[in-house]
Backbone as numpy.savetxt, mean C-alpha at the origin, in Angstrom:
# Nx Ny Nz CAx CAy CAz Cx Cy Cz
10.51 -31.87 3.20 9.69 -30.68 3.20 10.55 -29.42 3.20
11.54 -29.31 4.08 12.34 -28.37 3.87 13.24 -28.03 2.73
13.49 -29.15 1.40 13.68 -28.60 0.34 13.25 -27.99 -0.39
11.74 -28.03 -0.32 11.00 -27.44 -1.04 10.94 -25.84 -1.32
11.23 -25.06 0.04 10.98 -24.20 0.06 12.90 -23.33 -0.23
13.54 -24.08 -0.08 15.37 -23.84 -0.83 15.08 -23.81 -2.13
14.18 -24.91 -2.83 14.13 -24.64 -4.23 13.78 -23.89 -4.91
12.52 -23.34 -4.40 12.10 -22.32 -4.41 12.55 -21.00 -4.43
13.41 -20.84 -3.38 14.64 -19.61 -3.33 15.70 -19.72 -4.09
16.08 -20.52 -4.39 16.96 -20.94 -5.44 16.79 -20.79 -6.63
15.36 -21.33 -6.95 14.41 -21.11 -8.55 14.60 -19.60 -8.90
14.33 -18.85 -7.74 13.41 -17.33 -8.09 15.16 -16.34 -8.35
15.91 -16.94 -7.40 17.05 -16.55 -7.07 17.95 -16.29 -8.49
17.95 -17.51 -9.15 18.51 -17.40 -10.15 18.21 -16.92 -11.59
16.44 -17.13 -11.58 15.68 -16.82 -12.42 15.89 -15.32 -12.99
16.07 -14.51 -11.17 15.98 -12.81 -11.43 17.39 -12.68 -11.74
18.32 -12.87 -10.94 19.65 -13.09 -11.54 20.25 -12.75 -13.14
19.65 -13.81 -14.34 19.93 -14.11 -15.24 18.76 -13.24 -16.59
17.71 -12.23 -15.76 17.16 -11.34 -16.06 17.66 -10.38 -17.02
17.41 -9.89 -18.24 18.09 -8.92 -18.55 16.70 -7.47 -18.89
16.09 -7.87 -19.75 14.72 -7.06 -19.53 14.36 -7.18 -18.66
14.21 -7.73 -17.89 13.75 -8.35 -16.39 14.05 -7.44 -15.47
14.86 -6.57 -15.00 15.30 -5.79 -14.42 15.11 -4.69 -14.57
15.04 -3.82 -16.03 14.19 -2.90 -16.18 13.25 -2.76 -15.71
12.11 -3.49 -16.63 10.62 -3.56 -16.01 10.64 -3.85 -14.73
11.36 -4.33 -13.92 11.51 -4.06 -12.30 11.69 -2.76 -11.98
12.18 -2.31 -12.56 12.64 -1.03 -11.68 11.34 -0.03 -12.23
10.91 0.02 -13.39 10.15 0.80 -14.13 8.47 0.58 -12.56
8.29 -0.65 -12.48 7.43 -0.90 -11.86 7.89 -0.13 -10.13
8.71 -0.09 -10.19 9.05 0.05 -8.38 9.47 1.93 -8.69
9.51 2.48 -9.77 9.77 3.66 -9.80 7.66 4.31 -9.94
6.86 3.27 -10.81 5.56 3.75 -10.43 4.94 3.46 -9.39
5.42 1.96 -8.53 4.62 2.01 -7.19 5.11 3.33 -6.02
6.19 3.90 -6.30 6.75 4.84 -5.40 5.91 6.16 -5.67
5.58 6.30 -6.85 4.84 7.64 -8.12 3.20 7.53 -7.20
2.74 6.59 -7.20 1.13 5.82 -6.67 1.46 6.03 -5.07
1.99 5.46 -4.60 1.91 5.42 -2.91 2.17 6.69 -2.43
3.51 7.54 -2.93 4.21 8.58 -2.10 3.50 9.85 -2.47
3.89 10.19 -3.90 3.65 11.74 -4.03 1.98 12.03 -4.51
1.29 10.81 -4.86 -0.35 11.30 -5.22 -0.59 11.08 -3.50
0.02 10.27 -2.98 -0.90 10.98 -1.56 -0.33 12.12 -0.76
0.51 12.71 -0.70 1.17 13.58 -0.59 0.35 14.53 -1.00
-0.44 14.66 -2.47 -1.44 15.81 -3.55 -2.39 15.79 -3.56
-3.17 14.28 -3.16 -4.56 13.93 -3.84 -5.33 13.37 -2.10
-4.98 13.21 -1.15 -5.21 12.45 -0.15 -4.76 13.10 1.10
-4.84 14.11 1.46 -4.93 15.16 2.86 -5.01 14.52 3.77
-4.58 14.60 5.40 -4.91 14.14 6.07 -6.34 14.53 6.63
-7.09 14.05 6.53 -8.96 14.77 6.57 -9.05 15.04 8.29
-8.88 13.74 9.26 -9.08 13.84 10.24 -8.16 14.26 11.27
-6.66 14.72 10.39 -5.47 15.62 11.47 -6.46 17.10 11.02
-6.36 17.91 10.24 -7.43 18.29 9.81 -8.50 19.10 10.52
-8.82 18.30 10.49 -10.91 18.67 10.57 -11.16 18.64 12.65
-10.36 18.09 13.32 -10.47 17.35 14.69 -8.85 17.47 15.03
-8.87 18.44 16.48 -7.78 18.07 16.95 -7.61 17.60 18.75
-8.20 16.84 19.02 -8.24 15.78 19.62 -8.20 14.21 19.04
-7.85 13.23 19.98 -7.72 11.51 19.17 -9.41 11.47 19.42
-9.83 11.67 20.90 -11.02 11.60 20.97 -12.16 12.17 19.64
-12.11 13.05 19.53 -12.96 13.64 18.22 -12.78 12.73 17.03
-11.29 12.53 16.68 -10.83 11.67 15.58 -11.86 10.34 15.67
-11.50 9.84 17.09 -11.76 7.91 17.38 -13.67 8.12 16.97
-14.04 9.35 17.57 -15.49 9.91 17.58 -16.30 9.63 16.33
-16.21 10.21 15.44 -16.28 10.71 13.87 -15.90 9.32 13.33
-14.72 8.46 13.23 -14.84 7.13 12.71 -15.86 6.47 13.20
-15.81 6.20 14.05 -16.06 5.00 15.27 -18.31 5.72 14.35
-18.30 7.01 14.68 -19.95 7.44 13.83 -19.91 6.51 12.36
-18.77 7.10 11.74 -19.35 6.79 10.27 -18.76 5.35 9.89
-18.92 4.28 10.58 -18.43 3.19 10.62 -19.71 2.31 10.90
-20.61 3.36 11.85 -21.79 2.06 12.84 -23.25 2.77 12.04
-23.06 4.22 11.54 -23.93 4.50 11.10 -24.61 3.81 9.81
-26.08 3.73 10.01 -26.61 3.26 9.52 -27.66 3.69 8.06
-27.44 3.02 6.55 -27.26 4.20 5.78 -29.15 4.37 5.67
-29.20 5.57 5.80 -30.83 6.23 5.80 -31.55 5.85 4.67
-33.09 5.98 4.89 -33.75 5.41 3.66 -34.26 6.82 2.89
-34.22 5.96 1.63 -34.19 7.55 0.32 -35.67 7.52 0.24
């Protein structure tokens, strides 16, 4: 059982290794997950509840509402 999971590291190990496009498109991908996570939330995604509430209490308040609330009839 415990080879299994060496081979495995071994497989992937050498696989990326011997990569030559392979490494690009790695990096291309890890230069847009950084583009997506860091600077659009940084632009697009405010902190709403540092914000709007400055107490934790008010913060925990306001979730803890729009979490249990129940949605009204139209």
């Amino acid at each position: 059982m415990t080879a299994l999971p060496k081979q495995l590291y071994l497989f992937y190990r050498d696989g990326f290794r011997s990569m030559v496009v392979g490494r690009t498109l790695w990096q291309i991908i890890a230069i847009k997950l950084f583009i997506l996570f860091a600077v659009l939330k940084l632009f697009f995604f405010p902190n709403y509840l540092e914000h709007n509430f400055n107490t934790e209490r008010d913060r925990a308040g306001h979730v803890l509402e729009n979490l249990t609330r129940t949605p009204s009839a139209r």
